[in-house]
C-alpha positions as CSV (number, residue, x, y, z in Angstrom):
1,X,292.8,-81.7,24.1
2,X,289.5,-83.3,23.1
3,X,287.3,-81.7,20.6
4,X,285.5,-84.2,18.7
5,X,284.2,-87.2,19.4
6,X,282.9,-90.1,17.5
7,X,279.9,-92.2,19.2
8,X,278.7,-95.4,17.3
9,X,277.3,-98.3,19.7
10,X,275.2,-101.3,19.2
11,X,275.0,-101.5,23.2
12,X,273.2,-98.4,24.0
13,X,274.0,-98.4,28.1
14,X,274.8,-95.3,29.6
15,X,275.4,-94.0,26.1
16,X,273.0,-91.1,26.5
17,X,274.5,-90.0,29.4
18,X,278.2,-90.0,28.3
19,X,277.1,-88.0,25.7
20,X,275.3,-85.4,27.5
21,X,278.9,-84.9,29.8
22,X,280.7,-85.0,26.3
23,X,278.8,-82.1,25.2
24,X,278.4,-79.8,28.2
25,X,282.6,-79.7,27.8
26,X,281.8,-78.4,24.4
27,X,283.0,-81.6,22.8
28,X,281.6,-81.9,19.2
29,X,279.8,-85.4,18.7
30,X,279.7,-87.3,15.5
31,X,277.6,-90.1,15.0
32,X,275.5,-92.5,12.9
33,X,272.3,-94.4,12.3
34,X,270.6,-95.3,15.4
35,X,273.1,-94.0,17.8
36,X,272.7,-90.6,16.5
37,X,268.9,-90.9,16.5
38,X,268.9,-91.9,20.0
39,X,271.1,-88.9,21.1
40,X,268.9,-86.1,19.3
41,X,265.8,-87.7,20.8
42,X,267.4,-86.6,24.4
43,X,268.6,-83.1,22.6
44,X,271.9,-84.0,22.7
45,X,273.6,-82.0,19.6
46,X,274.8,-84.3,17.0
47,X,276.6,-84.0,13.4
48,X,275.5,-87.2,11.3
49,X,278.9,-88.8,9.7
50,X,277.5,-88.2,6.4
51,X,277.8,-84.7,6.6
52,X,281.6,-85.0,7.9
53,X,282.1,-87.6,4.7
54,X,279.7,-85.8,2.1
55,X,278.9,-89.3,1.5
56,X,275.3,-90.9,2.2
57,X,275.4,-94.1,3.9
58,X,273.9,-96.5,1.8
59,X,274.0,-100.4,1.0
60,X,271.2,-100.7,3.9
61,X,273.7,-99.6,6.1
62,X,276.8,-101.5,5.2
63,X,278.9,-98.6,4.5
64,X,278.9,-95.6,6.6
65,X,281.8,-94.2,8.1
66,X,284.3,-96.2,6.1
67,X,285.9,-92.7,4.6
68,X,288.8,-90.5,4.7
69,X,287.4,-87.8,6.2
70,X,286.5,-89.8,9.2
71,X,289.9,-92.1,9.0
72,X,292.4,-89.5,8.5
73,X,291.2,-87.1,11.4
74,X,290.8,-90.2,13.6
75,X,294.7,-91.6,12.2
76,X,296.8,-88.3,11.6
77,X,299.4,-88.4,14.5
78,X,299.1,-85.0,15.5
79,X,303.0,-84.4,16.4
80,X,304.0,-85.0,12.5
81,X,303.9,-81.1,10.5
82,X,303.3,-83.2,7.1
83,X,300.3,-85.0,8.5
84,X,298.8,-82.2,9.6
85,X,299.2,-80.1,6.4
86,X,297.8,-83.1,4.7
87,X,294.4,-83.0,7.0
88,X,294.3,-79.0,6.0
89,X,294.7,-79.6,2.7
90,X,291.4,-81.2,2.3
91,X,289.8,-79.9,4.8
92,X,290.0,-82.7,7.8
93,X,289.3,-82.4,11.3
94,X,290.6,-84.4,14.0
95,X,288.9,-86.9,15.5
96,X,290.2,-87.2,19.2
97,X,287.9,-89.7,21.0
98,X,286.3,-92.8,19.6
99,X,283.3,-94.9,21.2
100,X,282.4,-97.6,20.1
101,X,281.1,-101.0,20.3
102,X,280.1,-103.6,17.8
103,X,277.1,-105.3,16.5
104,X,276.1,-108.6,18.5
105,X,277.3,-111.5,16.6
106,X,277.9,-113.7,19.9
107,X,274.5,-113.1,20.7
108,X,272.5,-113.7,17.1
109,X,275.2,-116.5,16.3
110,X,274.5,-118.5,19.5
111,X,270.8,-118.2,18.7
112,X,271.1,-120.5,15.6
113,X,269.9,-117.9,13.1
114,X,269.6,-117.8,9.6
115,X,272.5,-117.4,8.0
116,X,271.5,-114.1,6.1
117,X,270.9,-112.7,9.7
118,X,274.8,-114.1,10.7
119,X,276.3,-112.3,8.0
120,X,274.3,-108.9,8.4
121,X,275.6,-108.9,12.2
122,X,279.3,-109.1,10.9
123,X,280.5,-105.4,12.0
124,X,282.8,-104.4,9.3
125,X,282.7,-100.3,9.9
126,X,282.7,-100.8,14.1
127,X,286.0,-103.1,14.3
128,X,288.3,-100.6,11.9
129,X,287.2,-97.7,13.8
130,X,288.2,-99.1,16.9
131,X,291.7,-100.4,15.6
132,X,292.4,-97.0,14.1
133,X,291.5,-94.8,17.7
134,X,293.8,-97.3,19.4
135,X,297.0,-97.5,16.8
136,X,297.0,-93.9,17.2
137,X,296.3,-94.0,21.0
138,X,298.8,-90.8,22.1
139,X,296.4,-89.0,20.1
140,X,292.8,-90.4,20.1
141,X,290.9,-91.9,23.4
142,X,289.4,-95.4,21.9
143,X,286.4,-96.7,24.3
144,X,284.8,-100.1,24.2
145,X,283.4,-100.9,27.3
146,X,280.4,-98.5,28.7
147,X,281.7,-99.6,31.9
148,X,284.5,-96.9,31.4
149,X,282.6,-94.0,30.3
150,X,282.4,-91.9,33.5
151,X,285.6,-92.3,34.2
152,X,287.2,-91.6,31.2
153,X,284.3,-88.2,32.0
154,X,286.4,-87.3,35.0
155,X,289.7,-87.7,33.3
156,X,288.5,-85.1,30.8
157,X,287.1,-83.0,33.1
158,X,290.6,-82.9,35.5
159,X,292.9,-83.3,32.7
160,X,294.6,-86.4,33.6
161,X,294.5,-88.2,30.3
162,X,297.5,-89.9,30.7
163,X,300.3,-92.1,28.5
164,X,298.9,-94.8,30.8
165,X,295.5,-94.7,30.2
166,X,295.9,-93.8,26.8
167,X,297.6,-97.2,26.6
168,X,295.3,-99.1,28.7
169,X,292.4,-98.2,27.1
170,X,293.7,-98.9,23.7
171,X,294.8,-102.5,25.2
172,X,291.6,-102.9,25.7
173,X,290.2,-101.9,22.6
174,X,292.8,-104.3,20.6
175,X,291.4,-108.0,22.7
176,X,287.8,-106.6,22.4
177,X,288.7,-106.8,18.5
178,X,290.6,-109.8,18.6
179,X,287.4,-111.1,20.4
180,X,285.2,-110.3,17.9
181,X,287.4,-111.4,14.8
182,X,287.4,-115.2,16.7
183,X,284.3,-115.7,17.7
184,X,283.3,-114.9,14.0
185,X,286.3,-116.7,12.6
186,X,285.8,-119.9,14.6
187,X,281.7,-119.7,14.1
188,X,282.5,-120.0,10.3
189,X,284.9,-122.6,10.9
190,X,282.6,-124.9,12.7
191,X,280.1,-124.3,10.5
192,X,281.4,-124.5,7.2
193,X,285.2,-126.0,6.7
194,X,284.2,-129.0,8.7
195,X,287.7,-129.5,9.8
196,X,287.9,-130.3,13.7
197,X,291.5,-129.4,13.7
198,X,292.2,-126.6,11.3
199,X,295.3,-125.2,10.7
200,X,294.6,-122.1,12.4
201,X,293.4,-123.1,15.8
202,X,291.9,-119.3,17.4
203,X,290.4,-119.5,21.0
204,X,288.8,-116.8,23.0
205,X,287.7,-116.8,26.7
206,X,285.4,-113.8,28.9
207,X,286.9,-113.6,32.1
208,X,284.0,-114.8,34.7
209,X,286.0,-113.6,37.8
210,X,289.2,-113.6,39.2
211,X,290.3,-116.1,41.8
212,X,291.7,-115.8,45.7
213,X,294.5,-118.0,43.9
214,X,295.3,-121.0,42.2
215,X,295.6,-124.3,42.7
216,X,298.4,-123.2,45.8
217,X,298.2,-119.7,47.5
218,X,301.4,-118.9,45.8
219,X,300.0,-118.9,42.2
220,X,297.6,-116.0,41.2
221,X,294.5,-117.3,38.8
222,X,291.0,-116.4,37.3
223,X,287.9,-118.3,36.0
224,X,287.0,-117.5,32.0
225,X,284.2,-118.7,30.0
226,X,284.8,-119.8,26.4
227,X,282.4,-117.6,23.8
228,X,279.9,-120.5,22.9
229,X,278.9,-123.0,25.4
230,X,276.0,-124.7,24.1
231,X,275.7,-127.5,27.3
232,X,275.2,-127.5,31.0
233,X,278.1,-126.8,33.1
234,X,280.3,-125.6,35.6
235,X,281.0,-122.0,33.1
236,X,277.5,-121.5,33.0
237,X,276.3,-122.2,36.7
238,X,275.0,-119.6,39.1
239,X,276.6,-119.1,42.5
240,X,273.9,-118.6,45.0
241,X,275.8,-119.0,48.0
242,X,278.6,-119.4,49.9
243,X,282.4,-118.3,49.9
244,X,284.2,-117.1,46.7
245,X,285.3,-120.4,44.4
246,X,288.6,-121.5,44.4
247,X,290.6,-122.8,41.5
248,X,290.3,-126.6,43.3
249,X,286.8,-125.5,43.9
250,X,285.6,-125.1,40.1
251,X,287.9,-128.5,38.8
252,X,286.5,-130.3,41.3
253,X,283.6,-128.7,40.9
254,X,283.5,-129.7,36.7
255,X,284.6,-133.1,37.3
256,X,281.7,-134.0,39.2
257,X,279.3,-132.6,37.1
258,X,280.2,-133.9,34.0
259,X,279.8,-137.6,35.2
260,X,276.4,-137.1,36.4
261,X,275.8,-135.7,33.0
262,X,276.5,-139.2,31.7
263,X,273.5,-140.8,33.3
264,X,269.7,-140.0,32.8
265,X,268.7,-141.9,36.3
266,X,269.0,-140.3,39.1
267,X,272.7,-140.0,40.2
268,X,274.8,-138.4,42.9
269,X,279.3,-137.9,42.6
270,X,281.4,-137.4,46.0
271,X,284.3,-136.1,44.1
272,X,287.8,-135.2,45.7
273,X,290.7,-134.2,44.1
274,X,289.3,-134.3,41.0
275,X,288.5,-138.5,41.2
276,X,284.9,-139.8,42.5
277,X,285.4,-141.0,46.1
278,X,281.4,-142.5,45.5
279,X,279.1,-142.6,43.0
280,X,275.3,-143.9,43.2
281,X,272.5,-144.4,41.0
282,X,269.0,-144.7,42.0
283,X,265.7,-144.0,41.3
284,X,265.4,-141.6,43.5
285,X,268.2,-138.7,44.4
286,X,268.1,-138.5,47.7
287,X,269.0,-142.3,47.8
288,X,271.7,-142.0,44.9
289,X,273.2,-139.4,47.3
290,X,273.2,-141.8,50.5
291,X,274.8,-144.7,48.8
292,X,277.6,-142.3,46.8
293,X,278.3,-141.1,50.6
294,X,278.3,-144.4,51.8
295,X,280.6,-145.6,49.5
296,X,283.7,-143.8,51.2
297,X,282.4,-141.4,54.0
298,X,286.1,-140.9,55.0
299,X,287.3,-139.5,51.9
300,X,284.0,-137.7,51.6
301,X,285.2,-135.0,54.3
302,X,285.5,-131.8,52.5
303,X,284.3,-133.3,49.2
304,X,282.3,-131.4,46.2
305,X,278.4,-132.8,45.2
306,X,277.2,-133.2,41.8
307,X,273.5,-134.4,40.8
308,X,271.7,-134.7,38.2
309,X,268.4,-134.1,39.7
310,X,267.1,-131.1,42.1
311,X,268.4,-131.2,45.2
312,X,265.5,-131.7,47.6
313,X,264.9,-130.5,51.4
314,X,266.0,-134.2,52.3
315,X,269.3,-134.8,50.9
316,X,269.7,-131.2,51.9
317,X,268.7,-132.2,56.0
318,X,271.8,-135.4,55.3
319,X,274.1,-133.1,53.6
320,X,274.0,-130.7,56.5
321,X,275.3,-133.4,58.5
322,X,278.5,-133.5,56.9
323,X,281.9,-131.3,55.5
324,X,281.0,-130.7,51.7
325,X,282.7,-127.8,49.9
326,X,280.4,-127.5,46.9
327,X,277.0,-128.6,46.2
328,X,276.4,-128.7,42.1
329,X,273.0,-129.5,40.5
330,X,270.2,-128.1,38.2
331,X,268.2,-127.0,40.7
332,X,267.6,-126.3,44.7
333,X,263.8,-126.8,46.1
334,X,263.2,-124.2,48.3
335,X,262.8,-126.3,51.2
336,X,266.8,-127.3,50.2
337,X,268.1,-124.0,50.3
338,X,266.8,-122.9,53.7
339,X,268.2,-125.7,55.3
340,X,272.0,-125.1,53.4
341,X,271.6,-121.3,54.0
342,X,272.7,-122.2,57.6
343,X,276.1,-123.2,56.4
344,X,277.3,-119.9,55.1
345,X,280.2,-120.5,53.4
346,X,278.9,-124.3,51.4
347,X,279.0,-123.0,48.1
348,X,276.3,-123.7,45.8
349,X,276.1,-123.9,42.1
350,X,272.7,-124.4,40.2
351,X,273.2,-125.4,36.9
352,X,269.4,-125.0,35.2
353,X,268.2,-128.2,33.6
354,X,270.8,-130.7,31.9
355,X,271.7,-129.8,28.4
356,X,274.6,-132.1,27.1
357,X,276.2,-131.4,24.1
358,X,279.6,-133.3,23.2
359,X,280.3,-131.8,19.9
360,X,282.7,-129.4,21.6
361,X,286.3,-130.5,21.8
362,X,288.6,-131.2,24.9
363,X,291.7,-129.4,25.3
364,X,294.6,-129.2,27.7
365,X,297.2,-126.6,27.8
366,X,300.9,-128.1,27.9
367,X,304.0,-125.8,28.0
368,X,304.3,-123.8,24.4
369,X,301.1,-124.8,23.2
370,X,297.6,-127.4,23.1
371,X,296.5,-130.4,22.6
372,X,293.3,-130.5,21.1
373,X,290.8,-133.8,21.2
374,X,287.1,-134.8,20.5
375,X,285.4,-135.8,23.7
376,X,285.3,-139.5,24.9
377,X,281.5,-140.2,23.9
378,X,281.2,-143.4,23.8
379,X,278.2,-145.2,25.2
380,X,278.3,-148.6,26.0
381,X,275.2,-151.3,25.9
382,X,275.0,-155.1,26.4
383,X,275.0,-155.7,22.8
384,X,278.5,-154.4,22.6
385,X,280.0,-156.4,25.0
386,X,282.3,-159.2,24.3
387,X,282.1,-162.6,26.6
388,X,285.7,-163.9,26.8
389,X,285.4,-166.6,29.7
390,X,283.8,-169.7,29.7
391,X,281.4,-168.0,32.2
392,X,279.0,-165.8,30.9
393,X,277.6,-162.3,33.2
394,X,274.3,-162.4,34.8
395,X,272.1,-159.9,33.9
396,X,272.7,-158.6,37.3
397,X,276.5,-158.3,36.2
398,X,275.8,-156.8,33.1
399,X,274.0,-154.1,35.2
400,X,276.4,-153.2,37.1
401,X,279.9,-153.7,34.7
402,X,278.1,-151.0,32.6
403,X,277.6,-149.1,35.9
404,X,281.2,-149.2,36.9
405,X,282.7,-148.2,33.1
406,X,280.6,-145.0,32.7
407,X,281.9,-144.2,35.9
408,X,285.6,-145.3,35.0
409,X,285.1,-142.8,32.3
410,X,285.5,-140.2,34.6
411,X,288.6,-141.2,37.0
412,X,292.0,-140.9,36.6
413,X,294.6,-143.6,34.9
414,X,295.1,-146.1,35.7
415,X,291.7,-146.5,37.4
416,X,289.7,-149.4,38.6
417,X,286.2,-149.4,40.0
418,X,284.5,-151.4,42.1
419,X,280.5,-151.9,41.8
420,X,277.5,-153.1,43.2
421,X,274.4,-152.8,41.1
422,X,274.2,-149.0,40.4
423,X,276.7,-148.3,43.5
424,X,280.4,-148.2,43.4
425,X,281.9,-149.8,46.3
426,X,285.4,-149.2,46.1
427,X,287.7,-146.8,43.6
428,X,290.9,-147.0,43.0
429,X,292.4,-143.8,41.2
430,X,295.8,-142.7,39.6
431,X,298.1,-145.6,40.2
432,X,301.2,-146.3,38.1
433,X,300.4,-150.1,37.9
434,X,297.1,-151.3,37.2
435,X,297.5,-154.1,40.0
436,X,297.9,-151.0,42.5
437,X,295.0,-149.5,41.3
438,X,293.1,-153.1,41.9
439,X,294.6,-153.2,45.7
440,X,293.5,-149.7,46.0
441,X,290.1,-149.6,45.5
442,X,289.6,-153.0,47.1
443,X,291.4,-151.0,50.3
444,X,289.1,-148.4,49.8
445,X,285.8,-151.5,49.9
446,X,286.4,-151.3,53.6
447,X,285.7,-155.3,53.1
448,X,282.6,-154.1,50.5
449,X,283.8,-155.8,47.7
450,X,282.7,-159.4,48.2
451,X,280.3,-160.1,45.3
452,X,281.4,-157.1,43.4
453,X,282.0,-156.3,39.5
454,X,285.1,-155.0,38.2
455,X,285.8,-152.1,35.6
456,X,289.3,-151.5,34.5
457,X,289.9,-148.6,32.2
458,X,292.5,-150.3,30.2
459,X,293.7,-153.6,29.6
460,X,295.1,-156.1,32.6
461,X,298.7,-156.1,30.9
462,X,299.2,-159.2,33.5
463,X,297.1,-161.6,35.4
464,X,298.2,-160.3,38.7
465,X,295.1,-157.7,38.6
466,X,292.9,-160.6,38.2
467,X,294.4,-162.9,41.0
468,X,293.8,-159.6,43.8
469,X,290.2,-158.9,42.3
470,X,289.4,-162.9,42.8
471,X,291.0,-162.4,46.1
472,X,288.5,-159.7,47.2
473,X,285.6,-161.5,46.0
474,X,285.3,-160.2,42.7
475,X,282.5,-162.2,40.5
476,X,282.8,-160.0,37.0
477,X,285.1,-158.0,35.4
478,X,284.5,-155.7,32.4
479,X,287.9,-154.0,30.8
480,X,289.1,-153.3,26.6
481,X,291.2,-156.0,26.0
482,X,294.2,-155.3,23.5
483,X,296.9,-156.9,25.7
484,X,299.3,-159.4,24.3
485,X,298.7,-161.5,27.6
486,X,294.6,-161.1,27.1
487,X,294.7,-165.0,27.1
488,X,296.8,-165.5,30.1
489,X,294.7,-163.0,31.4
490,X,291.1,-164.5,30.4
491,X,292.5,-168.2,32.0
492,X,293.0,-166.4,34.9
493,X,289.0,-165.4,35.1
494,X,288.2,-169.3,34.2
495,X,290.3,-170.2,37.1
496,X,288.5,-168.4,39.5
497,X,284.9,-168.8,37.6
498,X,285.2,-164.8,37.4
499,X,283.0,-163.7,34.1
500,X,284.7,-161.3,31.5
501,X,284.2,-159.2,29.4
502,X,285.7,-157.4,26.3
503,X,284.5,-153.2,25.4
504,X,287.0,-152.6,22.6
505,X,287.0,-149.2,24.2
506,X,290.1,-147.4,26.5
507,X,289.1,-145.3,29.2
508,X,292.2,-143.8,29.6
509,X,292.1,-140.2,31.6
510,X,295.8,-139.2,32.2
């Protein structure tokens, strides 16, 4: 049976009313500071905790309910004679329902302020309260969430507290603390071990939504969004349309994204299964868009958009035109969205203007635990390249080798890319052998490739990737270089007059 309650909330949502039911069942409320303010401003009866602990709060708030009399009565396990004796001794009521939530830290952290103002949103009084309601959960109902507070009502009202709720709720209470503990734990280690990979490595997600399934119907899955995202990306974008995301829907989705992120001109990814079927740069969008269509229209069918720029009422009239899945990008003109409102179930994603911010790491689950890298942010400009052959690039070449390798950056080993100025003609994605890869994406050309440069994303560990670009009309070739064949490999180029040259840099994307 409930007869007290303890109420102390940061997030004052439905507070008021939860108290109000809580009291018309003759339920005693306890509570502090602000919380307890708020409640006798809407005449809701209220006993201040320092009148349960004889204790004042003090230290500007720092210390309030940290106390016996408010720990025992919530931590006494009601079935055991000897704690119960011990609670009469000194004159300790129970405590049988706890609700509470904690003071913002997320929210003030991700704001960047002072540091003072960090540590005074550390909840120290909040987080024990909670742990203690839920260790003793067969005895004390432990809320977090204001989203549970009128049902938790109509429990109490019908009686129904259950074992299983009791457990659920304290379940709850236990990740919302383990939340909290992260989020400060990694914000300080960020901030002030400057240790990427410490040896404690804690990680907390929000679930976003849950998913129809997973990557196959016969696996279950959901979509979560890490504490502190501090770029523009697929976690932060707004759904304004279209079917429920899949799991394919939101890699795909991310993929595409985060290569348009890499360029400041105006630049469009068809992306499928995860690799870019076509990617454009231009100075306008709509014609970025065009030629990233263009490049493989066949493999476009049921593809997922990124761009970097608004989409516009034009790319919107060619896009209607065609299968896409997804359309991501900062921003839809009006004129965009009421022509893709037709096609109900295109999904689209608005992003809000580009932020980038690489200083979080990359990490990929394997079985039994992570791997855990810094992110691939290398830039690459015509002062770092490396002429190997006897014939050096155009400037035209140049343009478009440094094209093709940001774009490498963001397809699957081992990868190839053919380019055309700021247009990528043919790609060639995933192949065990890096000749394959070359065949591929000159298949993929559609006979496009004539005149073209080449980007490799590792080294040509024979020359047989050179003899199939020179084949297809290949004029430059940008790749790392590192191979113990590099100078079979640059005679090769001089053979065919085909200019190359050296990054230093691996693009590797397993």
């Amino acid at each position: 049976m409930i007869k007290t309650a303890l109420i102390s909330v940061s997030d004052k949502e439905g507070i008021v009313e939860f108290a109000k039911q809580l009291s018309k069942l003759g339920i005693k409320i306890i509570s502090t500071g602000n919380t307890a303010k708020l409640l006798k401003q809407n005449k809701i009866n209220v006993t201040l905790v320092s009148e349960v602990t004889k204790f004042p709060e003090m230290l500007d708030g720092r210390l309030k309910s940290l106390h016996p009399n408010i720990f025992a009565g919530i931590l006494a396990d009601r079935k055991k004679k000897k704690h119960m004796n011990e609670l009469n001794k000194h004159g300790i009521s129970t405590i049988d329902l706890v609700a509470v939530n904690f003071y913002p830290f997320e929210e003030i952290a991700n704001k960047k302020a002072k540091l003072n103002d960090i540590i005074e949103s550390i909840d120290i009084g909040g987080p024990s309260l909670v742990r203690a309601a839920a260790k003793n959960h067969r005895d004390v109902l432990v809320i977090v969430d204001p989203n549970d507070y009128s049902q938790i009502i109509e429990k109490i009202k019908n009686k129904k507290i259950d074992s299983d709720a009791r457990m659920r709720l304290a379940a709850k209470a236990f990740l919302r603390t383990a939340r909290y503990d992260t989020i400060i734990g990694r914000h300080f280690a960020e901030n002030f071990l400057h240790d990427l990979f410490p040896d404690i490595y804690n990680l907390t997600f929000k679930k976003i939504q849950n998913l129809r399934y997973g990557e196959n119907p016969d696996q279950r899955a959901a979509f979560y969004r890490s504490f502190s995202v501090r770029e523009t990306c697929i976690s932060t974008a707004k759904q304004l349309q279209g079917r429920e995301l899949s799991y394919n829907n939101i890699l795909d989705a991310n993929d595409a994204f985060e290569l348009v992120k890499d360029f400041d001109t105006p630049t469009a990814a068809v992306i499928k299964h995860t690799n870019p079927s076509g990617v454009a740069s231009s100075d306008t969008i709509e014609d970025a868009y065009k030629k990233a269509h263009e490049t493989d229209s066949k493999s476009a069918f049921g593809s997922v958009v990124a761009l970097n720029k608004s989409c516009n009422a034009e790319i919107a009239r060619m896009m209607k035109e065609v299968f896409v899945e997804v359309i991501i990008c900062p921003k839809y003109e009006n004129g965009a969205l009421e022509i893709l409102k037709s096609k109900t179930n295109l999904r689209l994603l608005e992003t809000g203007p580009v932020v980038k911010d690489y200083g979080s790491p990359d990490m990929r689950k394997v079985a039994g635990g992570l791997l855990v890298q810094t992110r691939q942010t290398a830039d690459l400009k015509e002062k770092d390249l490396k002429v190997v052959t006897k014939r050096k690039p155009t400037k035209e070449e140049i343009k478009a080798m440094i094209f093709a390798w940001k774009v490498n950056k963001h397809v699957k080993s081992n990868s190839i890319v053919l380019a055309k100025g700021n247009v990528t003609v043919g790609i060639g994605a995933g192949q065990m052998s890096r000749v394959d890869a070359v065949k591929l994406a000159v298949i993929k050309s559609l006979g496009k490739c004539d005149g073209s440069v080449m980007s490799s994303d590792a080294f040509f560990p024979f020359r047989d990737g050179v003899d199939e670009a020179a084949k297809a009309g290949v004029t430059a070739i940008i790749q790392p270089g590192g191979s113990i064949r590099d100078k079979e490999v640059i005679e090769a180029a001089n053979e065919y007059n085909i200019a190359m040259v050296f990054t230093g840099i691996r693009l590797f994307r397993h």
